[in-house]
C-alpha positions in Angstrom: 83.2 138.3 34.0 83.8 140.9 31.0 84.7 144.1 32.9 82.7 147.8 31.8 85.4 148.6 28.8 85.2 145.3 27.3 81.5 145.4 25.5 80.5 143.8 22.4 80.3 145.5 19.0 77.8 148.3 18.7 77.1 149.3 15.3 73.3 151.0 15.5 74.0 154.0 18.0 72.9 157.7 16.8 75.6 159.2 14.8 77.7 161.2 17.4 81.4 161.8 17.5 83.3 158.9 19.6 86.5 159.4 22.1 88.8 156.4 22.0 91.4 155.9 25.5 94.1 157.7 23.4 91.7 160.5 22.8 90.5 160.3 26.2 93.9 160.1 27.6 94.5 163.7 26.0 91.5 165.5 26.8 91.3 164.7 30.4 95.0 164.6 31.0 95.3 161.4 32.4 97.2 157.8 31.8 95.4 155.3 29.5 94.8 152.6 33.3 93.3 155.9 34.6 90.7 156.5 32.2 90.0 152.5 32.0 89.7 153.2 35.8 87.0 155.6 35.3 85.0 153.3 33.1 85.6 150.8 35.4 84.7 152.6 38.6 81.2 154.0 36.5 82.1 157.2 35.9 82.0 156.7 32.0 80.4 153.6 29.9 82.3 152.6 27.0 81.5 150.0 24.1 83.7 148.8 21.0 83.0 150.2 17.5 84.9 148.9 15.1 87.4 146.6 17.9 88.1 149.8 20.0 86.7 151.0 23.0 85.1 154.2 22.9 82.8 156.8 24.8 80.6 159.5 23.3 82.1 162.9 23.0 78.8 163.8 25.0 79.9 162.5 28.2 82.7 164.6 28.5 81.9 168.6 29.9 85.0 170.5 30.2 87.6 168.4 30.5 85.7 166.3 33.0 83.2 162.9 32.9 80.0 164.5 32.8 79.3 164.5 36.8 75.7 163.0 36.9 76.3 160.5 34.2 77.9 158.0 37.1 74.0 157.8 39.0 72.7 157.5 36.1 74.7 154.7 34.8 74.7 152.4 38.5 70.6 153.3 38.1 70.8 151.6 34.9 73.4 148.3 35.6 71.5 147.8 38.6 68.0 147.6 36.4 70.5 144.6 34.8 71.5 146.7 31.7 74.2 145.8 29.6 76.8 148.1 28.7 75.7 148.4 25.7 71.8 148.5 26.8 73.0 151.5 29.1 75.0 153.5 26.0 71.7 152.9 23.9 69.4 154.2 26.2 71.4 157.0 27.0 71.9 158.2 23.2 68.6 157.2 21.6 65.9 160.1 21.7 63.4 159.5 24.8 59.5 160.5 24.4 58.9 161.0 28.3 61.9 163.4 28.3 61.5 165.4 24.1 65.5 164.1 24.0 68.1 161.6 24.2 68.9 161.4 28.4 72.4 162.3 27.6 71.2 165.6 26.4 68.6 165.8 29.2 71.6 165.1 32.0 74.0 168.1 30.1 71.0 170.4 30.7 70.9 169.7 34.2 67.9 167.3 34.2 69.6 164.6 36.7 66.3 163.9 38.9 63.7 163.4 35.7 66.4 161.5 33.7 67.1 159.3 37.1 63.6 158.9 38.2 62.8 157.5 34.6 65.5 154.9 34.7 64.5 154.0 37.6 61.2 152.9 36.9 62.4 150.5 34.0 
């Protein structure tokens, strides 16, 4: 079983700026098992561009994992979505929401962009 960090290649994503674990391990202050923890645990999604393992700029808020990304994420794996389904759905544009859901969550849209993946 390939654990959360370990995702394929994922070269199609909207253009965004990407955190690798070094970068990760500097903004949020913490060792590189920690913020592997936190992908682990759900609190971010990671996928591999390139061979590394990276995380959208987007999903960090002031120094923190963006709070309701972790719902958001379980509502998607437990739908059976892939890491890399899940980082896809979250950054691609959504009609039923007029933006991508990361965008949605950051503007404090947690119930629509929840009750949507729910029902997929």
């Amino acid at each position: 079983m390939r654990n959360a960090w370990q995702s394929v290649l994922v070269t199609d994503l909207p253009a965004t700026e990407w955190l690798t674990v070094p970068d990760l391990v500097d903004l949020l202050g913490l060792t590189p098992s920690r913020v592997r923890r936190l992908i682990e645990d759900r609190h971010l999604v990671a996928v591999r561009r390139d061979g590394v393992v990276s995380v959208p700029s987007s999903f960090i808020r002031e120094g923190e994992p963006l709070t309701e990304l972790r719902g958001t994420i379980i509502v998607l794996a437990d739908n059976r979505f892939s890491d890399d389904e899940i980082m896809e759905w979250l950054l691609e544009p959504n009609d039923l929401l007029d933006t991508s859901p990361i965008e949605a969550l950051r503007a404090g849209r947690k119930a629509e962009v929840r009750r949507i993946a729910q029902a997929l």
